[in-house]
C-alpha positions as CSV (number, residue, x, y, z in Angstrom):
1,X,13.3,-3.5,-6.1
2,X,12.5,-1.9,-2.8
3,X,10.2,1.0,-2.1
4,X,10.6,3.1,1.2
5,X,7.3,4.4,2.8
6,X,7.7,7.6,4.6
7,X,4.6,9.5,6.5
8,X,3.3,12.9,5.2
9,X,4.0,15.7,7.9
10,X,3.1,18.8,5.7
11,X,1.6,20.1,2.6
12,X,3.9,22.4,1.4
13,X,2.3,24.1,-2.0
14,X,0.8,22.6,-5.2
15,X,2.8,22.3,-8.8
16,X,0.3,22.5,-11.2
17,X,-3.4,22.0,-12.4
18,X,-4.2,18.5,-13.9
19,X,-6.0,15.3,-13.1
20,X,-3.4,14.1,-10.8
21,X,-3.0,17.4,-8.4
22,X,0.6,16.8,-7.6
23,X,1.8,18.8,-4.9
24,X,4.9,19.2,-2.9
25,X,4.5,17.3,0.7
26,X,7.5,17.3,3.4
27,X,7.8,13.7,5.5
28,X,8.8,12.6,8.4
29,X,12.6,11.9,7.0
30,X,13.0,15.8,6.4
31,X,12.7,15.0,2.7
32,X,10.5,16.7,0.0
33,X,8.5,14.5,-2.4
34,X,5.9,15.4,-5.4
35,X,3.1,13.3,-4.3
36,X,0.1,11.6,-6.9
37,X,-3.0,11.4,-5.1
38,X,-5.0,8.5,-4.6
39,X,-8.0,10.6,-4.4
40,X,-7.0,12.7,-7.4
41,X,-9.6,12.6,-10.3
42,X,-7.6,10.0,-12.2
43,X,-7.4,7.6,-9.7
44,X,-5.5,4.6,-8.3
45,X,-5.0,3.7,-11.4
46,X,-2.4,6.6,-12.4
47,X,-0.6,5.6,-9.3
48,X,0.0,2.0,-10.6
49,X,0.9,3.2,-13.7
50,X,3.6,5.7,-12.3
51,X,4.4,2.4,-9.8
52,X,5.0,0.1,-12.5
53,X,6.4,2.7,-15.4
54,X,9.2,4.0,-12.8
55,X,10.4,0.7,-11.3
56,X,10.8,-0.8,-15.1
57,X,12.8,2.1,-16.1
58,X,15.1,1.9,-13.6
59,X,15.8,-1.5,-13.8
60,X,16.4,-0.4,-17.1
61,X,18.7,1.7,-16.0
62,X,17.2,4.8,-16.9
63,X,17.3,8.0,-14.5
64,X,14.4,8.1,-12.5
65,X,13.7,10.5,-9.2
66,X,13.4,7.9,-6.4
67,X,9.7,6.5,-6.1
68,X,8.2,6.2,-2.6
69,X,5.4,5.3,-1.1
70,X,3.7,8.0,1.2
71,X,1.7,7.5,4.4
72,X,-1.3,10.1,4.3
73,X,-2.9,10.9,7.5
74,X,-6.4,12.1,7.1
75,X,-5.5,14.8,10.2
76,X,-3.2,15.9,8.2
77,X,-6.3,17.9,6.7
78,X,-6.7,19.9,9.9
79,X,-4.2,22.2,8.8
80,X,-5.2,23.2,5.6
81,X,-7.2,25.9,5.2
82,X,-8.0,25.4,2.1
83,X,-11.0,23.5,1.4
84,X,-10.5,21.9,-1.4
85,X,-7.0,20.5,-0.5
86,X,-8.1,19.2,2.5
87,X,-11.1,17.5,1.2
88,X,-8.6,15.6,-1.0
89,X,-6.2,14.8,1.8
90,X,-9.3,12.8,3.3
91,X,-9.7,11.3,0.2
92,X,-6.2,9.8,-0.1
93,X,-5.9,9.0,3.5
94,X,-3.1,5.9,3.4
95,X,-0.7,5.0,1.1
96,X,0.0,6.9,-2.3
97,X,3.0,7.3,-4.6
98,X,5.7,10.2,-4.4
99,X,9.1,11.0,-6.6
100,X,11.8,12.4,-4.5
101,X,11.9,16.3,-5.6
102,X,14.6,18.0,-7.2
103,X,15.2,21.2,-6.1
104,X,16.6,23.9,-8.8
105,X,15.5,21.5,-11.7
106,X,14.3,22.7,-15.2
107,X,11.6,21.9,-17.6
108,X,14.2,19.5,-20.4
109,X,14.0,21.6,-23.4
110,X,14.7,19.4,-27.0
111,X,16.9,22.5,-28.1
112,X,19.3,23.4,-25.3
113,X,19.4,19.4,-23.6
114,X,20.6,17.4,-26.4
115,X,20.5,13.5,-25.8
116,X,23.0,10.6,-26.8
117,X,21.5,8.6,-29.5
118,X,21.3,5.4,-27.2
119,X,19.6,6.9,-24.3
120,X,17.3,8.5,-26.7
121,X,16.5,5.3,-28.2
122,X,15.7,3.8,-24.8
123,X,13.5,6.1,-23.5
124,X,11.5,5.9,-26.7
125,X,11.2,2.2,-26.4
126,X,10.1,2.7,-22.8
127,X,7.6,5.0,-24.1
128,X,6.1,3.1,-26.3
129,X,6.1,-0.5,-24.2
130,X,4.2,1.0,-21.6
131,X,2.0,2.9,-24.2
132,X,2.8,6.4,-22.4
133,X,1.4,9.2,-24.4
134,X,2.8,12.0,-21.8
135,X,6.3,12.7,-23.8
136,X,5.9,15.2,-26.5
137,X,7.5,18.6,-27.3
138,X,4.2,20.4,-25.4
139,X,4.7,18.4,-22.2
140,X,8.1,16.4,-22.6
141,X,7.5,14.9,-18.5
142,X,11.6,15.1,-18.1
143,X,13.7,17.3,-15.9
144,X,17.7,18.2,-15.7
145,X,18.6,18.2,-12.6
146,X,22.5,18.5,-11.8
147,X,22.8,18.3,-15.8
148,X,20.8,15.2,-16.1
149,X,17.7,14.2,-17.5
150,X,15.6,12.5,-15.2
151,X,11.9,10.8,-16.2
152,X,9.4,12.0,-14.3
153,X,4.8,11.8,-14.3
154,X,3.9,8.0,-15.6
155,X,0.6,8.4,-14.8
156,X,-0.9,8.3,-18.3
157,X,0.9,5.5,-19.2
158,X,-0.9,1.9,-19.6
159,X,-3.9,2.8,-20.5
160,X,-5.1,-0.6,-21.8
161,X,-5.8,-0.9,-17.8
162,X,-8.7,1.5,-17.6
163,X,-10.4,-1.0,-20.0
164,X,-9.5,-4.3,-18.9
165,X,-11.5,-5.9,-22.2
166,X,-9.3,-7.9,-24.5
167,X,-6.2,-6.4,-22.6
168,X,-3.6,-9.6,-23.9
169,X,-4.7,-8.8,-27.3
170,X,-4.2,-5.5,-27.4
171,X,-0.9,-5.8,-26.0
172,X,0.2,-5.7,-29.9
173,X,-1.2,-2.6,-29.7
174,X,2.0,-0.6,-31.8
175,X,0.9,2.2,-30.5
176,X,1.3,4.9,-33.2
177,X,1.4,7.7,-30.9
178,X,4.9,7.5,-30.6
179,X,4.7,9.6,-33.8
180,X,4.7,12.7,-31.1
181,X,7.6,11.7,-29.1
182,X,9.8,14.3,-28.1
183,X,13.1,12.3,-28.3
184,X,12.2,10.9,-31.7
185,X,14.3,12.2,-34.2
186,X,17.2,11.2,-31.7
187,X,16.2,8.1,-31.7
188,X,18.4,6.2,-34.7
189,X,19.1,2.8,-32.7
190,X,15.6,1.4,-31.6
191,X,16.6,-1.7,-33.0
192,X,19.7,-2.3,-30.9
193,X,17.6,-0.3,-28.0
194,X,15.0,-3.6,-28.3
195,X,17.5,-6.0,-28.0
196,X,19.1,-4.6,-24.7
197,X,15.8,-3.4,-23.1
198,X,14.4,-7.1,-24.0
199,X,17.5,-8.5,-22.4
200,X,17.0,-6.6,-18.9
201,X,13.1,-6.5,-18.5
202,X,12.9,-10.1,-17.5
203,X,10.0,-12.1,-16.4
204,X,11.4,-11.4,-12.6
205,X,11.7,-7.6,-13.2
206,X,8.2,-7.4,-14.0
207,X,7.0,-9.9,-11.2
208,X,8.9,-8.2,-9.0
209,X,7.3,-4.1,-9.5
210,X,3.7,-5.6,-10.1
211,X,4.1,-7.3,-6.6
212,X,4.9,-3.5,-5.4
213,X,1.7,-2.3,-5.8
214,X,-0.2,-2.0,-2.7
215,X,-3.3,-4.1,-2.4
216,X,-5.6,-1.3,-1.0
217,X,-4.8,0.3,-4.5
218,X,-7.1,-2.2,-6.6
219,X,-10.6,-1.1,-6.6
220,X,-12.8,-3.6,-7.5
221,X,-13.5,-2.0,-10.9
222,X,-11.9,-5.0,-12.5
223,X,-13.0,-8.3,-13.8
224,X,-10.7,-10.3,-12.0
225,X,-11.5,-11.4,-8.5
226,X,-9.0,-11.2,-6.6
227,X,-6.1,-8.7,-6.5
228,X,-3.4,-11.8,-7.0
229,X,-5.4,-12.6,-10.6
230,X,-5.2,-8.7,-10.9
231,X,-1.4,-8.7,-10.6
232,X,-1.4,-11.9,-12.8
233,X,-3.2,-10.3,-15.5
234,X,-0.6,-7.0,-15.2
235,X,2.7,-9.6,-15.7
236,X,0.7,-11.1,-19.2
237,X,0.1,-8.5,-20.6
238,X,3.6,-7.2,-19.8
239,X,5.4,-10.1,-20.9
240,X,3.0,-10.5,-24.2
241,X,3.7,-6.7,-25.1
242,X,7.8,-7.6,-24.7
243,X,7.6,-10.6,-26.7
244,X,5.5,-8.4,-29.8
245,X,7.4,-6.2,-29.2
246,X,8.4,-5.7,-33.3
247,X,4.8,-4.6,-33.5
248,X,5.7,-1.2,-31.4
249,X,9.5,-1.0,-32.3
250,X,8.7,-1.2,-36.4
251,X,5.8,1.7,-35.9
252,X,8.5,4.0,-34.0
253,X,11.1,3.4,-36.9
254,X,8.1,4.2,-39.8
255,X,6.9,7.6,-37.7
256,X,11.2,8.3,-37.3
257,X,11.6,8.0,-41.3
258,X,8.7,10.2,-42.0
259,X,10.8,13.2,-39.4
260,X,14.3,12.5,-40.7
């Protein structure tokens, strides 16, 4: 896994309203990115969880818009007039998380996008090992782009890290939200989808995208003290919550019964 970092040149507009405030930013490749903001109201936090969340899914293999990190220059808020945009430029001045945009792509609607049963399956799985309660029918977080889906907005995944207390054991957590994923009903192979997905997220995979995450992105608001016993505590619970993982995989087959 490698992450490119490219520098912010301009803010272009903003998407929508929410905790995160993404925006569209051009860089200093010529490309256009959806930034997360560092200075946003959720945090650092929903930056490491879109970090970690991406990078595991594509290792997965599953599509996800290319994640890079983005230089922010407080000058940058120079030239923006508005106020509050450039107050939270200043905020996120260095390094925060983009997805490459996808110009011309579409909300993915559960009636006119169907999904193969297998891919279904694996985005559910993904969904519910990094406890990501951002997938439902209201707000399904996936694009088609070039007709395909593409994941997209992690940033409400792993919550267990905005409460660090008792984090390995509620890495069992089976996380019965999953009742309100939108790929669900599709979803007929979550046993088979365990096997594979167990089979790829290795011990290495996960060392290697917690070791992505940029230092000046821990806070301090944890009860570890260092960031390397930070990172530590990320890979346990990750590789606790893969090997319990029948504890999340038999609550997404009980919620699937009660649909179909």
């Amino acid at each position: 896994m490698t992450i490119r970092t490219v520098e912010a040149t301009r803010y272009v507009t903003p998407l929508k309203e929410g905790g995160s405030l993404p925006a569209i930013i051009e860089a200093d490749d010529d490309g256009l990115y959806v930034i997360k903001f560092r200075g946003a109201g959720q945090g650092s936090k929903a930056l490491i969880a879109e970090l970690l969340a991406g990078e595991i899914a594509r290792a997965a293999a599953l599509p996800v818009p290319e994640i890079v990190f983005v230089h922010l220059d407080a000058e940058l808020a120079r030239t923006e007039p508005d106020p509050e945009i450039s107050d939270l430029i200043k905020m996120s001045a260095g390094l925060n998380i983009a997805l490459d945009y996808l110009p011309g792509s579409i909300m993915f609607n559960p009636v006119l996008h169907p999904v193969a049963e297998e891919l279904a399956s694996a985005i559910v799985w993904l969904d519910a090992f990094i406890t990501n309660i951002d997938r439902t029918p209201r707000n399904t977080n996936m694009l088609m782009w070039h007709k395909q889906l593409y994941l997209i907005d992690h940033g409400a995944a792993l919550y267990f890290h905005h409460s660090w207390k008792s984090h390995l054991e509620r890495s069992k957590d089976p996380f019965p939200l999953i009742k309100d994923h939108v790929l669900l009903h599709g979803a007929g192979s979550l046993q088979q989808a365990d096997a594979r997905m167990k089979a790829i997220i290795t011990w290495e995979v996960v060392e290697t995208a917690v070791q992505l995450i940029p230092e000046e992105w821990f806070d301090g608001k944890t009860p570890f003290a260092t960031p390397e016993e930070t990172r530590e505590a990320y890979i346990a619970y990750f590789m606790m919550r893969l090997e319990a993982s029948h504890y999340f995989v038999e609550e997404a087959i009980r919620a699937r019964s009660i649909l179909v």
